[in-house]
C-alpha positions as CSV (number, residue, x, y, z in Angstrom):
1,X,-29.9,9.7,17.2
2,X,-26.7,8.7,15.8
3,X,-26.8,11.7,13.0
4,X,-27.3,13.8,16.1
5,X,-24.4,12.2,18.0
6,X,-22.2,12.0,15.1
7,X,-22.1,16.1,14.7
8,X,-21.2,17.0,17.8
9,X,-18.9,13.8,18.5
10,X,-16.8,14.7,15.5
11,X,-16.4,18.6,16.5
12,X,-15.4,17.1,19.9
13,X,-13.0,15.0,18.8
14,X,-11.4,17.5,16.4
15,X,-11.2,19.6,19.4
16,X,-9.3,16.7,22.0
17,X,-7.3,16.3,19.7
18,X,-5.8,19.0,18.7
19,X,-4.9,18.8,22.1
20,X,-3.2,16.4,22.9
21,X,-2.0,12.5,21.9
22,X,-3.8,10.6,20.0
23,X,-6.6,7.3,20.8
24,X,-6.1,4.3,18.8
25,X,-8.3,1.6,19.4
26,X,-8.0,-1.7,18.9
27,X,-10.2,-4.8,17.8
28,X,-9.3,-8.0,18.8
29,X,-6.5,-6.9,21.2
30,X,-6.5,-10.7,22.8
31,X,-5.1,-11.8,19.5
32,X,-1.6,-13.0,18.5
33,X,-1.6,-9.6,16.3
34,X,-3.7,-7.7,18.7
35,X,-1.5,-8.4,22.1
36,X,1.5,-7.5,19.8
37,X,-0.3,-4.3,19.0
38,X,-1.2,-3.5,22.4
39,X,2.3,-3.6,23.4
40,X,3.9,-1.5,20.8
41,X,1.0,1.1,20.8
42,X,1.6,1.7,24.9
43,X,5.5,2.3,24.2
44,X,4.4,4.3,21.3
45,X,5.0,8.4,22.7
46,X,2.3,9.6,20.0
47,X,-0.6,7.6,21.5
48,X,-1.6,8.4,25.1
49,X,-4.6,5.9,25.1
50,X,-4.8,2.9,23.9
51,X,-8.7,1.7,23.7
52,X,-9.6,-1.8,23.6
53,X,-13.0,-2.3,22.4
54,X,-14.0,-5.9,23.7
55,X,-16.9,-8.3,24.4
56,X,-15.5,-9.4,27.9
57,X,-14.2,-7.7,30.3
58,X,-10.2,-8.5,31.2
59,X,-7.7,-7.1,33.3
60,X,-5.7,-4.4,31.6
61,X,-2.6,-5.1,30.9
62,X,-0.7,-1.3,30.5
63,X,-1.4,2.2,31.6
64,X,-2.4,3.6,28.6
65,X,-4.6,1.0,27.8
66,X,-9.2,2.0,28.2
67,X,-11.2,-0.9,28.2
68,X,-14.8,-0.6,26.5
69,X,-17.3,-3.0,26.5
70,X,-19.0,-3.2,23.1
71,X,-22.4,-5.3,21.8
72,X,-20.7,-5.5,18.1
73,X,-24.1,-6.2,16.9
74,X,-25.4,-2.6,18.4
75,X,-23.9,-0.1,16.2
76,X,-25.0,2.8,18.8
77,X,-22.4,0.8,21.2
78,X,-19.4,0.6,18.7
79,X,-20.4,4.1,18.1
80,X,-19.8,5.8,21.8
81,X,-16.9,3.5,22.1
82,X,-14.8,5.2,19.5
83,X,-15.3,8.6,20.5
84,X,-12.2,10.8,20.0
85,X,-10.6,7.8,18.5
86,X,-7.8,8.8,15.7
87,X,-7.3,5.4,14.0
88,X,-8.7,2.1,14.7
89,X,-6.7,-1.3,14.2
90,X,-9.0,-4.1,13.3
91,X,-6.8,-7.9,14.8
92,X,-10.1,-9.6,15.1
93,X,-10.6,-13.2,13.9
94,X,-12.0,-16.3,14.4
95,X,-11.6,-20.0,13.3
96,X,-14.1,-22.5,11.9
97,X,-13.4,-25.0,14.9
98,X,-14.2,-21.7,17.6
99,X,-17.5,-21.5,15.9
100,X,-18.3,-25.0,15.4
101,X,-18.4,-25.3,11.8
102,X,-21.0,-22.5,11.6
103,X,-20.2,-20.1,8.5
104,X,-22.4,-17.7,8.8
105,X,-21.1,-17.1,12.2
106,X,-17.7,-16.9,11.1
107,X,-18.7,-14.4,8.2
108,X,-20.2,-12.4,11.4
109,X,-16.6,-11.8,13.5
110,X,-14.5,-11.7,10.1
111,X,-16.6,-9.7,8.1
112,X,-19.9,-8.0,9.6
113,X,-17.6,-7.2,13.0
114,X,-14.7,-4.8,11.1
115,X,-17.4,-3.5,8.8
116,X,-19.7,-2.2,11.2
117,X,-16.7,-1.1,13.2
118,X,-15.2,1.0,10.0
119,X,-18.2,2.5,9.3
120,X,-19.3,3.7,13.0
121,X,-16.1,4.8,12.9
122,X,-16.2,7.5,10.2
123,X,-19.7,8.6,12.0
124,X,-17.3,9.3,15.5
125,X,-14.4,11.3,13.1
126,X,-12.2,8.6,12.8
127,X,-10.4,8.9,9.5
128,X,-8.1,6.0,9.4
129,X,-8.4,1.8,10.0
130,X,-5.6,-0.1,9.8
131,X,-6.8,-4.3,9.0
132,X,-5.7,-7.4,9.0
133,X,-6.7,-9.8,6.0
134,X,-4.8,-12.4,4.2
135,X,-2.6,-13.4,1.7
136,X,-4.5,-14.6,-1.5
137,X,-7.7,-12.7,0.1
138,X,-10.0,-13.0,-3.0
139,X,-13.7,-11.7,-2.9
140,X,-14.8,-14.7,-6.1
141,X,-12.3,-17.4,-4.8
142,X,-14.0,-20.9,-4.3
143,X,-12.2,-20.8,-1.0
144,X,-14.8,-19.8,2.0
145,X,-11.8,-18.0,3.8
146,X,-10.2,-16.2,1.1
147,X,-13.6,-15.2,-0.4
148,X,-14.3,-13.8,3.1
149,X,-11.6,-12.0,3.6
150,X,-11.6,-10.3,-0.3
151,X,-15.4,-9.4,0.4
152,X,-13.9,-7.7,3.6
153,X,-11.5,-5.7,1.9
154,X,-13.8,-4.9,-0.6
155,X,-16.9,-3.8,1.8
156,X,-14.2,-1.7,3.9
157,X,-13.0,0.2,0.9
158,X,-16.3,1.3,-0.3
159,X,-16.9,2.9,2.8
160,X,-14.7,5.7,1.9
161,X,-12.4,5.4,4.5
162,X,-10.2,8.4,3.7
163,X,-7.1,5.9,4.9
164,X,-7.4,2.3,5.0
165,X,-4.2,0.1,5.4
166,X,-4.7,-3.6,4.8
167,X,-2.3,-6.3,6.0
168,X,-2.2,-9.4,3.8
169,X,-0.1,-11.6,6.1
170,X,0.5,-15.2,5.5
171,X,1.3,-18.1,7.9
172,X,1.4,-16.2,11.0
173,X,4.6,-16.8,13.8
174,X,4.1,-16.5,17.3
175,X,2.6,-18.0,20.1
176,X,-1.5,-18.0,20.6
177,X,-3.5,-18.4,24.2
178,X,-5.2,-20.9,22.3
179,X,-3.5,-24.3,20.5
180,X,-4.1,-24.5,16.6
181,X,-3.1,-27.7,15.7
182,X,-2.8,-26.9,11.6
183,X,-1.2,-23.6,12.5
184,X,1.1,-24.8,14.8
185,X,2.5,-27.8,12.1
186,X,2.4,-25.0,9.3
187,X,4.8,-23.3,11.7
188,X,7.0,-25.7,11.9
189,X,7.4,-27.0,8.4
190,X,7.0,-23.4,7.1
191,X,9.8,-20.9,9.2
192,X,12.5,-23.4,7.9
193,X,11.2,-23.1,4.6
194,X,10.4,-19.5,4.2
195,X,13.7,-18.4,3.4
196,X,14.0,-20.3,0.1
197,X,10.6,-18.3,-1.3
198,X,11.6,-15.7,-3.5
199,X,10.4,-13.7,-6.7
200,X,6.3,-13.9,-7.1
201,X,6.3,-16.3,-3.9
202,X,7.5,-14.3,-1.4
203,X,4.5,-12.6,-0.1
204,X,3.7,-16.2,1.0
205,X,7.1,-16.1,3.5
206,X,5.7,-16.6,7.2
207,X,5.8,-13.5,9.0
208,X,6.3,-12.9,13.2
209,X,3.1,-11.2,14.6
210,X,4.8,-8.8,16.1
211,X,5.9,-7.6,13.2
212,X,2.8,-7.1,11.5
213,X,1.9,-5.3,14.1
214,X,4.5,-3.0,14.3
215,X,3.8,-2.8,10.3
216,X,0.2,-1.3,11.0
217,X,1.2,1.5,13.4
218,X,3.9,2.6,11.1
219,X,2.0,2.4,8.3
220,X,-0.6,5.1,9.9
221,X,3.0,7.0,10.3
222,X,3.2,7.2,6.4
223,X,-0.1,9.7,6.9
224,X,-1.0,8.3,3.1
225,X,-4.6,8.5,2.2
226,X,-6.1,6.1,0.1
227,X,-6.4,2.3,0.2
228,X,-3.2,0.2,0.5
229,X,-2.9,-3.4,0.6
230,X,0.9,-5.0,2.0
231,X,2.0,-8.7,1.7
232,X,5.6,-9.7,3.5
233,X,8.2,-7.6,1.6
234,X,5.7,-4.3,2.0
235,X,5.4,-5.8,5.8
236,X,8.6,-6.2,6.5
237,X,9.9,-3.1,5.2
238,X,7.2,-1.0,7.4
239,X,8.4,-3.0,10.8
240,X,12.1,-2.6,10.3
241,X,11.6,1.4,9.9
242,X,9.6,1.1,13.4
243,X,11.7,-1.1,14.7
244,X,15.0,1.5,13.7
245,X,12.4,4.8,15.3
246,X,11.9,3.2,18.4
């Protein structure tokens, strides 16, 4: 059925368009990155909807903004959700403390989540993901997080996503829905000290969300194909030309 779907789904999309504004949807638009994103995307004048493919449903929060209901674990349903989508950005992310310690379910949101996502979304004629992964992200690390995070950039880019855009932020700035205790200490101790990283530690400055996110839209500006990976200086120098076109 999905082969079926998929041929007529991608002439259709071609076809909308070519008419008309584009449809970026968004994954994990409750997230420090993925509220930011929302935002930016609904003042952006090339995007006319902004889909928000979620588990819950919420109030939305701009006019632009199509809520979609999605069983991650069904790919049928990420499927029809990204219909006539353009470019998806992937926000989502979890915590070991939201899941209790469990690892495999944590691998599930981080990992399983953006790569049945990227996938689905080739089969709907989407031809470009924009991520969000993590400084030292490292497929054979010893580290559980960064190992997860390098096997997602890896699984993602074997895909053959013509355009894939991967963010490699460090400590994130901004303020969450939820507390983080360890987040909200690095925070602290870390925006003081950021400034006196230079040379081969720079990428591990901290970094405002909102500017990560405005780094992902204007990255999918750059209309590069290929797979490209941006730490702080790459990040920052994406979200000041946004910032400067808008």
């Amino acid at each position: 059925m999905i082969q079926n779907f998929h041929s007529f789904k991608v002439l259709q999309s071609n076809i909308i368009l070519s008419m008309g504004k584009k449809t970026a949807a968004i994954i994990g638009s409750g997230g420090l990155i993925g509220s930011q994103l929302l935002r930016h995307l609904s003042e952006d004048p090339e995007y006319g909807t902004i889909r928000t493919l979620v588990r819950w449903p919420a109030t939305p929060l701009h006019p632009k903004q199509e809520e979609k209901l999605v069983d991650f674990n069904d790919a049928e349903s990420i499927l029809l959700a990204l219909v006539d989508v353009a470019v998806v950005f992937c926000a989502i992310g979890t915590t070991l403390k939201k899941v209790g310690g469990d690892r495999k379910r944590y691998w599930q949101i981080d990992h399983d989540i953006p790569l049945r996502v990227c996938r689905m979304a080739l089969e709907a004629g989407c031809r470009e993901m924009v991520l969000v992964s993590a400084i030292g992200a490292n497929s054979s690390s010893s580290n559980f997080y960064l190992q997860l995070k390098g096997k997602t950039e890896e699984d993602l880019a074997a895909t053959g996503m013509p355009s894939l855009h991967i963010m490699q932020p460090s400590l994130l700035l901004g303020q969450r829905k939820e507390h983080r205790r360890m987040e909200t200490i690095g925070q602290r101790i870390m925006k003081p000290a950021s400034s006196l990283l230079s040379g081969s530690w720079l990428k591990y400055r901290a970094i405002d969300a909102g500017e990560v996110a405005s780094a992902m839209i204007e990255a999918v500006h750059t209309g590069r194909t290929g797979v490209f990976r941006y730490t702080w200086k790459e990040m920052k120098e994406l979200s000041d030309r946004y910032t400067s076109d808008h």
